[in-house]
C-alpha positions as CSV (number, residue, x, y, z in Angstrom):
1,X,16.1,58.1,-52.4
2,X,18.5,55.9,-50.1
3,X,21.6,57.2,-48.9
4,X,24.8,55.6,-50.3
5,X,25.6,54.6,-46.3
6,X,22.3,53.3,-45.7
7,X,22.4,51.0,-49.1
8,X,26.0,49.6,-48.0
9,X,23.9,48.2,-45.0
10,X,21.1,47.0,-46.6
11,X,23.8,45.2,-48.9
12,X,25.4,43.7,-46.0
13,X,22.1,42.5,-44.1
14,X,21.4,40.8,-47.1
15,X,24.4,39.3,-47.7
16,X,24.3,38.0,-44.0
17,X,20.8,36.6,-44.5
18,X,22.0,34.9,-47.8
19,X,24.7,33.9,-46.2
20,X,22.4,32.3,-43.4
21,X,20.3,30.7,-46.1
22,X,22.9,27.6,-46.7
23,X,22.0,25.0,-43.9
24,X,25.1,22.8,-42.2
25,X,24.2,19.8,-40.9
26,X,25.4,18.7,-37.8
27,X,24.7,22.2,-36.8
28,X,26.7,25.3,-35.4
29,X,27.8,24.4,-32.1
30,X,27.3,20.9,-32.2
31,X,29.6,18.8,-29.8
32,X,30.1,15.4,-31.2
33,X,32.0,12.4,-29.5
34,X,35.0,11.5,-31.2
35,X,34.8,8.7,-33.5
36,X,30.9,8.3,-33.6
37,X,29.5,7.8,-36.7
38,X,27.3,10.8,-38.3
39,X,25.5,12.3,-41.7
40,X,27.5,15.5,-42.8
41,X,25.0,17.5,-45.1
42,X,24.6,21.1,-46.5
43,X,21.6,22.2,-48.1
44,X,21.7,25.5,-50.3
45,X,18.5,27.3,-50.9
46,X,18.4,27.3,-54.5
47,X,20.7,25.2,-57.6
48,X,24.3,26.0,-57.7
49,X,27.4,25.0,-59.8
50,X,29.1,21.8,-57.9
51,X,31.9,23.4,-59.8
52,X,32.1,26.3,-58.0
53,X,31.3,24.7,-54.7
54,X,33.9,24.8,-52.3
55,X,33.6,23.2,-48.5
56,X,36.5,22.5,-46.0
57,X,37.0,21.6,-42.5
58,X,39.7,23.4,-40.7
59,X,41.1,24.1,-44.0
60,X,41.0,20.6,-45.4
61,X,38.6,19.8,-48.5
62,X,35.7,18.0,-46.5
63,X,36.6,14.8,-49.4
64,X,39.7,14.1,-46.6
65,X,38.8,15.4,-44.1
66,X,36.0,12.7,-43.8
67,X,37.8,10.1,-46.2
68,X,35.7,10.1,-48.8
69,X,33.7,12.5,-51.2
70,X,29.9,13.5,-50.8
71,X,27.2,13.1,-53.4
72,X,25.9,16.2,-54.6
73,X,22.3,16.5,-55.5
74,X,21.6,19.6,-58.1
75,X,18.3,19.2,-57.6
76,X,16.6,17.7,-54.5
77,X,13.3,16.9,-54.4
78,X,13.2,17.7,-58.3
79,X,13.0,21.3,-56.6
80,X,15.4,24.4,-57.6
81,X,18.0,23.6,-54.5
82,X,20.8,21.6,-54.4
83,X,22.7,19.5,-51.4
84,X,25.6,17.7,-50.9
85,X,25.5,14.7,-48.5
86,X,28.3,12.4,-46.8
87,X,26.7,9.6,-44.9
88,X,28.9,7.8,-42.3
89,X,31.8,9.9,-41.5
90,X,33.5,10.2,-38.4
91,X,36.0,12.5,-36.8
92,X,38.6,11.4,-34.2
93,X,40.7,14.1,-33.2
94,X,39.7,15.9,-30.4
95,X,39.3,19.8,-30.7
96,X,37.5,22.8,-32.3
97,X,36.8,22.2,-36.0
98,X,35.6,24.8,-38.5
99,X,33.4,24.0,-41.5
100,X,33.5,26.8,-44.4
101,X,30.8,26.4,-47.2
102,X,30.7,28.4,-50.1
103,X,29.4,28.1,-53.3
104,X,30.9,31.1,-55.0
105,X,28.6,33.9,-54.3
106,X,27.6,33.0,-50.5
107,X,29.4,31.6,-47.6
108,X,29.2,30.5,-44.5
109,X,30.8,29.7,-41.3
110,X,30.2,27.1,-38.5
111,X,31.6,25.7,-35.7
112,X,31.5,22.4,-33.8
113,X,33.8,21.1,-31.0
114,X,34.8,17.2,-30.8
115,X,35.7,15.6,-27.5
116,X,37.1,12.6,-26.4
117,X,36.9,10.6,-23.2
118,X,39.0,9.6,-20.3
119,X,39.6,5.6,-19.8
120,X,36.1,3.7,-18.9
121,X,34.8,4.0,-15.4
122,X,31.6,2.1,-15.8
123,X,30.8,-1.5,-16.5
124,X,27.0,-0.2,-17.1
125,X,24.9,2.6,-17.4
126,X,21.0,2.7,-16.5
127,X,19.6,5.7,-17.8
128,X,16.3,6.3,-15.7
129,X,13.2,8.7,-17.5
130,X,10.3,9.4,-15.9
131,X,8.4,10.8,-19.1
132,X,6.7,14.4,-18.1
133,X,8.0,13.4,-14.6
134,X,7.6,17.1,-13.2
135,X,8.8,18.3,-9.9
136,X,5.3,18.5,-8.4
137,X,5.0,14.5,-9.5
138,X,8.4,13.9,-7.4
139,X,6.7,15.7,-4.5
140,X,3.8,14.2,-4.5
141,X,5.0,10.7,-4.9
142,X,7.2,11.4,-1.9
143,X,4.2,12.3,0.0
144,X,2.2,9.8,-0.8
145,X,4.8,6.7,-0.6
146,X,6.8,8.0,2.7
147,X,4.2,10.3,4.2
148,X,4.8,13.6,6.2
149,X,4.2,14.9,10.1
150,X,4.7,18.2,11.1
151,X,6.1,19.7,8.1
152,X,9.1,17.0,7.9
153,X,8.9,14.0,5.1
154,X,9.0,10.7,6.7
155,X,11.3,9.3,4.5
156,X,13.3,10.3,0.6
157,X,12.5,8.8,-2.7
158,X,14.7,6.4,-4.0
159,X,15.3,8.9,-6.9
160,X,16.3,12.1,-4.5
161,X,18.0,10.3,-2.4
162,X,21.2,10.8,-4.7
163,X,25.0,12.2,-4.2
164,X,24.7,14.6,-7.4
165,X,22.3,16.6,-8.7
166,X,21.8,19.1,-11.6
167,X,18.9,21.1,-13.8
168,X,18.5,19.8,-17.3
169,X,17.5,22.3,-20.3
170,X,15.5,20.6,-22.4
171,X,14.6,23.1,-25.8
172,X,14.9,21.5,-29.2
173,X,16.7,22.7,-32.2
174,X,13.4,24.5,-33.8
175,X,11.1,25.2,-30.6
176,X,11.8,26.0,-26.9
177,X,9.1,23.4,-26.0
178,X,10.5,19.8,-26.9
179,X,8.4,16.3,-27.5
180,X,9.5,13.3,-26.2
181,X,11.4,12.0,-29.2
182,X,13.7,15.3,-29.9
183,X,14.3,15.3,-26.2
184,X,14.8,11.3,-25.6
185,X,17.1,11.9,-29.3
186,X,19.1,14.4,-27.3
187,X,20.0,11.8,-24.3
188,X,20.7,9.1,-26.8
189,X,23.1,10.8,-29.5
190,X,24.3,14.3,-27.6
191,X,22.5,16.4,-30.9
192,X,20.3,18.5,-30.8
193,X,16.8,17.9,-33.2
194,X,13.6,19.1,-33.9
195,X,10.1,18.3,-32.4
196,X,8.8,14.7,-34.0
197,X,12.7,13.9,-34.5
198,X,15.1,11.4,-33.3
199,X,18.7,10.3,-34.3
200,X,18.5,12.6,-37.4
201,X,18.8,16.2,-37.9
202,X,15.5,17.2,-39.7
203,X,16.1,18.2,-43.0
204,X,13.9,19.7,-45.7
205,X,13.2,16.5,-48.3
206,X,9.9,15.1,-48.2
207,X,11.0,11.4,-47.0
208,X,10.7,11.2,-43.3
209,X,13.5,8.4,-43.2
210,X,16.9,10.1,-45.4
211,X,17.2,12.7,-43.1
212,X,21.0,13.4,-42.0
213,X,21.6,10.5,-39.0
214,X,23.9,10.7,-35.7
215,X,24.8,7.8,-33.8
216,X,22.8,7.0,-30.7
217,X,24.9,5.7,-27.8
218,X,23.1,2.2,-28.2
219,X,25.5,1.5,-31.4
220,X,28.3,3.1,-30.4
221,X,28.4,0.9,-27.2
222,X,27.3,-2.4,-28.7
223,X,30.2,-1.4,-31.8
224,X,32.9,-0.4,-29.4
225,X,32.2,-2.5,-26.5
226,X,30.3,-5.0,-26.9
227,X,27.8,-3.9,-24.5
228,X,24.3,-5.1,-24.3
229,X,21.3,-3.0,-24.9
230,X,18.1,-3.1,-23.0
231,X,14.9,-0.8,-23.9
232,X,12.6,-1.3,-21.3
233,X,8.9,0.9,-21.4
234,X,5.2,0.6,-20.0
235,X,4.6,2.9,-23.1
236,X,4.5,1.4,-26.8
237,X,7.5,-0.1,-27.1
238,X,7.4,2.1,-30.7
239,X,6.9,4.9,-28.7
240,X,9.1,8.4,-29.2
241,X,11.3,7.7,-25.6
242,X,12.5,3.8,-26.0
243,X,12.3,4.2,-30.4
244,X,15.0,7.3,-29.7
245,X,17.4,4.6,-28.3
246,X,17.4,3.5,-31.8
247,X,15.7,4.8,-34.6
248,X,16.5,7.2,-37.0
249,X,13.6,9.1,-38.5
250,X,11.8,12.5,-38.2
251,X,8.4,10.8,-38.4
252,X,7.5,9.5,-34.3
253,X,4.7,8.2,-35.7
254,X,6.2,6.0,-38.0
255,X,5.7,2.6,-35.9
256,X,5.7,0.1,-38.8
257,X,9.4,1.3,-39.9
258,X,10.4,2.0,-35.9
259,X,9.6,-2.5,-35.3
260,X,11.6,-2.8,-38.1
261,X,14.9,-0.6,-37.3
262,X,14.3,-2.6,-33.9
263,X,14.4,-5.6,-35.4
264,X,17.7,-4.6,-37.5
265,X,19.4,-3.1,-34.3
266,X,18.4,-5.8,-32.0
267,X,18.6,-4.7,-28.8
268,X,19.0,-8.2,-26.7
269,X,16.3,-7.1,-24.0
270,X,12.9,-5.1,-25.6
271,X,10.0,-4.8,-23.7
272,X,7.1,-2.8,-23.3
273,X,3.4,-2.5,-25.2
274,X,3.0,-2.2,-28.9
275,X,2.3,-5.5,-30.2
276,X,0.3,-4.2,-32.4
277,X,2.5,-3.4,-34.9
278,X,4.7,-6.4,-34.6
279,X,1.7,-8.2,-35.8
280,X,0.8,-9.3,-39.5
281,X,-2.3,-6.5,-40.0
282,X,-4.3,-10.2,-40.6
283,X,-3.6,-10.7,-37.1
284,X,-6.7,-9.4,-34.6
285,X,-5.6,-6.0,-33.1
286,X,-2.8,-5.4,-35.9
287,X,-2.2,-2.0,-36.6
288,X,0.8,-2.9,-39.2
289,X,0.0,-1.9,-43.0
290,X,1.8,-5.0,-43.9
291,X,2.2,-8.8,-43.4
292,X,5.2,-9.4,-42.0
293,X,5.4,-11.0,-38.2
294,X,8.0,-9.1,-36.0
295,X,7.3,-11.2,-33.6
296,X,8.4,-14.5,-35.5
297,X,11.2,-12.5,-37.1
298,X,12.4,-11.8,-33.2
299,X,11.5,-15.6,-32.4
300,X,13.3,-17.0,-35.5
301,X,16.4,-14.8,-34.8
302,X,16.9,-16.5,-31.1
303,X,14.7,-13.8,-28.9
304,X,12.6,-15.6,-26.0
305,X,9.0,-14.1,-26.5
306,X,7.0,-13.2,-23.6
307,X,3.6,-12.3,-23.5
308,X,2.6,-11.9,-19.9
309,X,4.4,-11.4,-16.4
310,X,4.3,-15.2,-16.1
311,X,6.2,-16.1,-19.8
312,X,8.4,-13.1,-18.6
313,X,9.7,-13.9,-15.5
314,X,10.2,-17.7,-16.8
315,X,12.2,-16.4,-19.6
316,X,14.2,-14.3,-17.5
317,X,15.2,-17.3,-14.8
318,X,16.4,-19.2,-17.6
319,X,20.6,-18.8,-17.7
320,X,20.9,-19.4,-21.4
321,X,18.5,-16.4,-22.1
322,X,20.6,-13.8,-23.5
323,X,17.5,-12.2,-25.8
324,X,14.5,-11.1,-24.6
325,X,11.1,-9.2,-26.2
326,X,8.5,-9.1,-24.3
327,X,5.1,-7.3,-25.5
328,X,2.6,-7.4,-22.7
329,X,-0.3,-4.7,-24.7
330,X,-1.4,-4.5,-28.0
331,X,-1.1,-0.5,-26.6
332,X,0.4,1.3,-24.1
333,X,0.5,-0.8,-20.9
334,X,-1.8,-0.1,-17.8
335,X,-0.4,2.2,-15.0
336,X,0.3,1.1,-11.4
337,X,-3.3,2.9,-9.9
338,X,-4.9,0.8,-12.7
339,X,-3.4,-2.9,-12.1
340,X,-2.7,-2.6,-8.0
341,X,-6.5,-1.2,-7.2
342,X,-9.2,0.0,-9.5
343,X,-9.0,-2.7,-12.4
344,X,-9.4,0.2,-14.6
345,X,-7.6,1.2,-17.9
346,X,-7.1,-2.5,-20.5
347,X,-6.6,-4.5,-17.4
348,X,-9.1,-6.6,-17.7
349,X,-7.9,-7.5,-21.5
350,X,-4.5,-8.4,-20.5
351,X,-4.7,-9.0,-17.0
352,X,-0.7,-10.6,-16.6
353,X,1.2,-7.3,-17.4
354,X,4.0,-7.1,-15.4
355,X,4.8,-4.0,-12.8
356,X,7.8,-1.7,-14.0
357,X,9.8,-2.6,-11.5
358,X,9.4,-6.5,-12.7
359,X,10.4,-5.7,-15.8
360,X,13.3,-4.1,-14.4
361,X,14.3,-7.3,-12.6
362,X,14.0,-9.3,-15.7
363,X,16.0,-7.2,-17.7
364,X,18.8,-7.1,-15.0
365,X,18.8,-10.4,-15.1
366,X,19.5,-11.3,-19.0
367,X,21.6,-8.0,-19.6
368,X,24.1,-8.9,-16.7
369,X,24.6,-12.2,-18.4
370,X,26.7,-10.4,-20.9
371,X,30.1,-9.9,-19.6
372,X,31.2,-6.7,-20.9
373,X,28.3,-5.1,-18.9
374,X,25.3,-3.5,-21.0
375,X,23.4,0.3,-21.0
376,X,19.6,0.0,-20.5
377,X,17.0,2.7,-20.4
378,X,14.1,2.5,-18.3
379,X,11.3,4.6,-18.7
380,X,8.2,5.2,-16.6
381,X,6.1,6.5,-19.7
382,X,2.9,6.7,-18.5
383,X,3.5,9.4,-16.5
384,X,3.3,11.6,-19.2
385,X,0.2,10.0,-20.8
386,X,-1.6,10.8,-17.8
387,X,-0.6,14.4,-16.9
388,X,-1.9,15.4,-20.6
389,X,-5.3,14.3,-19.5
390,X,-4.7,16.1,-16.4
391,X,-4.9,12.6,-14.6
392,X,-2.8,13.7,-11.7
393,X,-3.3,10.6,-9.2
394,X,-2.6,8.1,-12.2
395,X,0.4,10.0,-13.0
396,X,1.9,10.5,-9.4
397,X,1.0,6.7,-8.8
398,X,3.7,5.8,-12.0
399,X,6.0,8.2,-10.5
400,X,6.0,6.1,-7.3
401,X,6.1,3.1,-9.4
402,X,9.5,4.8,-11.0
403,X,10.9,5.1,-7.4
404,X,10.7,1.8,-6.6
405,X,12.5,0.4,-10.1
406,X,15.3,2.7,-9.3
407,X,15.2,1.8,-5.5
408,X,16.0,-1.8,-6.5
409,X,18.5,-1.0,-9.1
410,X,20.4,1.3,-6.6
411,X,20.1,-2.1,-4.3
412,X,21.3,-4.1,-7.3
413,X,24.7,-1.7,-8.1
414,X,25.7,-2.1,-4.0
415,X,25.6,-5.8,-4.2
416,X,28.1,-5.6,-7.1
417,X,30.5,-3.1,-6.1
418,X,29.0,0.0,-7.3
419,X,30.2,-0.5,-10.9
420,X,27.1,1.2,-12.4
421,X,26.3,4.8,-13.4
422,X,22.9,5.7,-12.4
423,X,20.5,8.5,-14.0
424,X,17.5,9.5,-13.5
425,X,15.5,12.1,-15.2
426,X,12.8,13.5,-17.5
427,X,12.7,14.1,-21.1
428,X,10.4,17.5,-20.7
429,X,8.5,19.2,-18.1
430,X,4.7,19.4,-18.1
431,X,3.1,22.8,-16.6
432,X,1.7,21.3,-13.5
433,X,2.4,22.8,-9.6
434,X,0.9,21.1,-6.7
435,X,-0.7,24.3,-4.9
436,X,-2.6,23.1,-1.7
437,X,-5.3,20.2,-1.1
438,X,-8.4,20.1,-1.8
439,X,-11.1,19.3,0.5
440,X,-13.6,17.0,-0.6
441,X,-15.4,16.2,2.8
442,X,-19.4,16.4,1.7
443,X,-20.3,15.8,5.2
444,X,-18.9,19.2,6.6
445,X,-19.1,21.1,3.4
446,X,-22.2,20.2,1.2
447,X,-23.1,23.9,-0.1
448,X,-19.5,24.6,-0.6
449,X,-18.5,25.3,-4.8
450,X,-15.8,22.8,-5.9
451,X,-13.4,25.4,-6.3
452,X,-14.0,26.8,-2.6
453,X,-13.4,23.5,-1.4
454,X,-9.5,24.3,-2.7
455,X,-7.2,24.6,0.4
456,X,-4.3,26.9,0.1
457,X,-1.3,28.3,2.5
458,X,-2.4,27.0,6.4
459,X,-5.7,25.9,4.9
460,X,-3.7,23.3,3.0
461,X,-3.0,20.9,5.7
462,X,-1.6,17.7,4.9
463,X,-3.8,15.3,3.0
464,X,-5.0,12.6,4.4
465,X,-4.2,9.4,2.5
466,X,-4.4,6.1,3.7
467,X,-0.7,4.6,5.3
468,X,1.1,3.2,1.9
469,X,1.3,-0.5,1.3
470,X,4.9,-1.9,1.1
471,X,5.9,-0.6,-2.5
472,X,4.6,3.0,-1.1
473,X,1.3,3.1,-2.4
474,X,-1.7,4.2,-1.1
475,X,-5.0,1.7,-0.9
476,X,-7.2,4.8,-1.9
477,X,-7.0,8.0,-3.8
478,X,-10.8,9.1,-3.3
479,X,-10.2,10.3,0.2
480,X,-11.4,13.6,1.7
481,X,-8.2,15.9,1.6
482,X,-6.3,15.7,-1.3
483,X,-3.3,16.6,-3.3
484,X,-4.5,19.7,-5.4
485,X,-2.2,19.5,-8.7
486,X,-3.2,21.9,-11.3
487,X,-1.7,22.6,-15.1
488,X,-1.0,25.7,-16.5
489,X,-2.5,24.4,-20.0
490,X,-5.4,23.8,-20.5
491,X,-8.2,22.5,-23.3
492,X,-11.8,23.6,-22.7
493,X,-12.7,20.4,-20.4
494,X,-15.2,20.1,-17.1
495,X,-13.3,20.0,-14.1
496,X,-14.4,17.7,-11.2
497,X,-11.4,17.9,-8.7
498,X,-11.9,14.4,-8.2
499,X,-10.1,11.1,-9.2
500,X,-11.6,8.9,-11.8
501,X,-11.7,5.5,-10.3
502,X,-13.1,3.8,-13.3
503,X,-10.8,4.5,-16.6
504,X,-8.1,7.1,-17.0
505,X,-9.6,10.7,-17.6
506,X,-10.8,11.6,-20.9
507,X,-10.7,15.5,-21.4
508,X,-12.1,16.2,-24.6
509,X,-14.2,14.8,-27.3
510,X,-14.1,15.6,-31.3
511,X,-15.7,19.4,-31.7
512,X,-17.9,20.6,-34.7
513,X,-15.7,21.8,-36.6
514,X,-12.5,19.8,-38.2
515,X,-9.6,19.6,-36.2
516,X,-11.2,20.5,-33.3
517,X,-11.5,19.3,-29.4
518,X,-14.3,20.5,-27.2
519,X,-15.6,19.5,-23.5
520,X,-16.2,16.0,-22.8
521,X,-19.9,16.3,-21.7
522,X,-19.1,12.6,-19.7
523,X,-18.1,14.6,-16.5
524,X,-21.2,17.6,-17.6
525,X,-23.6,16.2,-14.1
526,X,-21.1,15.2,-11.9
527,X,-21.9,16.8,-8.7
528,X,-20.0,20.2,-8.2
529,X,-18.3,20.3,-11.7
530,X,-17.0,23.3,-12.6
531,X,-16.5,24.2,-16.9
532,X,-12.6,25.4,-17.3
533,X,-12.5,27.5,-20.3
534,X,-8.9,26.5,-21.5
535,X,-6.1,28.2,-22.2
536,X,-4.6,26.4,-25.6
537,X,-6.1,26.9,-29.2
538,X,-9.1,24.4,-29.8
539,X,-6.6,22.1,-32.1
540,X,-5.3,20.8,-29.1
541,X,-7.2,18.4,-27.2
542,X,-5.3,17.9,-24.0
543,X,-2.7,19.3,-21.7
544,X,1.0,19.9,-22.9
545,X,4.7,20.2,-22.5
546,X,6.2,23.4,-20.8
547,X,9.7,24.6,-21.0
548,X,11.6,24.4,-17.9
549,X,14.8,22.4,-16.7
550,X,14.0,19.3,-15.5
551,X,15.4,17.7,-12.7
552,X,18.6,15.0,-13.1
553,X,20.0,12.8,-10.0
554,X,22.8,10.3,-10.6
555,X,24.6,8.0,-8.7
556,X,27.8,5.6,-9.1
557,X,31.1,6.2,-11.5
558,X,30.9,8.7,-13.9
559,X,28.0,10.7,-11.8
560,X,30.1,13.6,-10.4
561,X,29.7,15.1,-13.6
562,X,26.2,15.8,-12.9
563,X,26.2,19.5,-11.3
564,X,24.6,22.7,-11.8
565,X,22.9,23.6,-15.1
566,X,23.5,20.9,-17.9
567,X,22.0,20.8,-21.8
568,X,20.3,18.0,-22.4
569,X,23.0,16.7,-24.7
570,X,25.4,17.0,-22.4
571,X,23.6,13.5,-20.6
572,X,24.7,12.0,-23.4
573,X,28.3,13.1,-22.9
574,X,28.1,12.0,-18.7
575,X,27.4,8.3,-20.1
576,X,29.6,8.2,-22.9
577,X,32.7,9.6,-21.1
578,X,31.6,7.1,-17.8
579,X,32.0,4.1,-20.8
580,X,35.3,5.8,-22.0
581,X,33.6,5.4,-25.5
582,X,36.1,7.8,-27.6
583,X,38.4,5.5,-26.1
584,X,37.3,2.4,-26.9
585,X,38.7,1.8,-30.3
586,X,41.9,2.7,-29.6
């Protein structure tokens, strides 16, 4: 028998969790710039009376509060739940706001704050993002590209070389490790969203693409400014980081409808790889499911087209360009390691792909054309592709790479005055430390197991790379003493300790059973190889994402707001209050 006292509690957990059942979208504790444009949804967890629903923001019926009635759906999905959606709505007075929902037997409570910002201080903003860019890749590039003697560096990366400096939490609204598009979707808009998400909170309906949408600072600057946009990648240009800049959708993988909310949005500089699914899918290499060419549309619609480096850069130099894609890979483009030394990777298939840092150039060039000044993103993404396959000298190469596309934007700002705000970050951490060097001498130690052959404390050294080349690489990774830079996750793979000087590493092969990754027996005979046993369930076939902060450095107006421990959606807020958006309209 329960005691009356004890079922009074169990009456009120229950009521609490029922209470917790009804799902407000944007969500509790959401900060949201004033007059940006979002989806206000609430979804209830089983069919209710619309009579009896009641919802109200700081008191006011939500109908004018947001100037104009949602559509309530008694059953969504043809399922047994009901929601009531407002697409578009905006709020513009600065301040706490309270949203009450109740639909006559359960309510609940939120909270969101609304903030506005001072008067602009910035002509542009260049958001930076080295993708998976951990601190041991910023290390290591450093030590590679400036060199070290006697404990001291020999010089700073462009990227550290910064006035302000803060850690960046990166979780996601359903996980504490993020992807790249919830994370790049939290930079962009300053919400919160789930893994596989960007510019929508992900809701519970079966359509990937009618999920509730926030604004992503790319519209709210071209709408209230003027500005022009630039997405610039080495990635897929459909890829989670540069689509987040735009899209809205809680499917990444959705590159088909990703070309096409480009194409919509139309960004006046896009370039990166992914012309795959800009072809027509009669087109050789197409990956579309349809017939349409992006890359006429973008033609047709006044875009100059580049290809290669070469149709690049001559685009570019021309001063009536104000519109330029440029689509150098059917795929993700080739790394720096790859194009500068070992021919490795899909050079040899498009052998004119231009170096980050060109691209960067280019896009400089046709954004600053426009005179109310522009926001571009830059991303290095290939750091990221690498460090899952545990491809460490590939991945610190593109970090270097990175350094030197901020190093001549940072030249670029001084020339004009310092009128630019400056980030640079990553979207997510991967698990990787750099831990010693590892001594690969076979001459002095030719009994010695691989993993003996790991230096650590005093027995660590220095490695012994060759001088770096002018852009601060390295002519040769395969030398005798080595950075050691190992992951924390792991899949079952063979480890060699050594670089792979002919294609990018390639962990793990299809297992047995469905769904599975095993060894890739490629690397089984390769002298010294050790089997690593790994760490992560046999679903997942290469290294991934950890949890901690990341690393943010900023220069130019608007950057002393970069300090201490930030939210990830608070970068979002450093840009927009540098571009005085909330002020923009008035």
């Amino acid at each position: 028998m329960i005691k009356p006292f004890v079922a009074a509690a169990l009456i009120v957990l229950l009521s609490g969790y029922q209470a917790a059942a009804q799902t407000i979208y944007p969500i509790d504790r959401a900060a949201i710039l004033a007059g940006a444009r979002f989806d206000f949804k609430v979804e209830f967890p089983d069919r209710i009376d619309p009579a009896k629903l009641k919802i109200t923001v700081n008191g006011e019926d939500h109908a004018a509060a947001f100037g104009q009635p949602g559509t309530f759906v008694e059953r969504e999905d043809g399922k047994d739940q009901s929601a009531l959606m407002l697409r578009g709505v905006t709020l513009t007075k600065p301040g706490n706001v309270t949203v009450e929902v109740s639909d006559g037997a359960r309510s609940r409570t939120i909270g969101w704050t609304v903030y506005d910002t001072g008067p602009r201080k910035a002509k542009n903003v260049i958001l930076f993002i080295g993708d998976g860019m951990s601190p041991s890749h910023r290390v290591a590039a450093r030590l590679l590209s400036k060199g070290i003697a006697e404990g001291k560096s020999l010089g700073r990366l462009a990227m550290d070389d910064m006035p302000h400096m803060a850690l960046v939490a990166t979780a996601g609204s359903d996980s504490i490790i993020t992807d790249s598009a919830n994370a790049a979707s939290a930079y962009a808009t300053g919400h919160k969203t789930a893994v596989n998400a960007m510019g929508v909170y992900a809701d519970r309906t079966a359509s990937p693409f009618d999920d509730p949408r926030v604004e992503t600072i790319t519209s709210v600057a071209k709408r209230r400014l003027g500005l022009a946009i630039g997405i610039v990648t080495n990635t897929e240009i459909e890829d989670a980081t540069p689509a987040a800049m735009v899209a809205h959708t809680r499917r990444r993988a959705a590159y088909d409808e990703i070309v096409e909310q480009y194409f919509a949005a139309k960004p006046d500089v896009l370039m990166g790889g992914g012309s795959a699914n800009f072809m027509p899918k009669a087109t050789a290499g197409s990956r579309r499911k349809d017939d349409v060419d992006y890359i006429a549309r973008f033609r047709d619609a006044g875009y100059q087209v580049a290809m290669t480096k070469s149709e690049m850069d001559a685009s570019a130099a021309k001063s009536d360009t104000r519109q330029l894609l440029g689509l150098f890979a059917t795929g993700n483009m080739d790394g720096a390691l790859d194009r500068k030394f070992l021919n490795g990777g899909g050079v040899k298939k498009f052998p004119d792909q231009p170096d980050l840092t060109e691209q960067v150039q280019a896009a400089l060039n046709v954004l600053s054309r426009n005179e109310a000044g522009f926001f571009l993103m830059v991303e290095s993404g290939m750091i990221d592709k690498y460090a899952h396959l545990l491809d460490m000298e590939r991945a610190v190469y593109d970090t270097i790479m990175l350094d030197n596309a901020v190093r001549l934007t940072r030249d670029w700002a001084r020339a004009r005055g310092d009128d630019t705000l400056i980030l640079v970050l990553a979207d997510h951490n991967h698990p990787n430390s750099l831990v010693g060097t590892i001594n690969d001498d076979m001459s002095t130690t030719p009994n010695v197991p691989l993993r003996e052959r790991v230096g650590v404390y005093e027995k660590a050294g220095f490695p012994n790379y060759p001088a770096p080349d002018a852009d601060g690489y390295p002519s040769r990774v395969d030398v005798s003493r080595r950075l050691a830079i190992f992951s924390a996750s792991l899949p079952d793979h063979y480890e060699t300790f050594r670089p792979k000087l002919d294609n990018p590493n390639e962990l793990t092969v299809k297992g047995e059973q469905p769904d599975t990754f095993k060894a890739n027996d490629k690397y089984k005979d390769v002298p010294g190889v050790v089997l690593r046993f790994g760490n992560l369930p046999a679903m997942i076939g290469a290294s991934v994402h950890s949890g901690e902060d990341v690393i943010l450095t900023a220069a130019g107006p608007g950057s002393e707001r970069v300090h201490g421990s930030m939210d990830n959606t608070e970068v979002f807020r450093v840009m927009a209050e540098a571009l005085g958006l909330a002020t923009a309209s008035r």
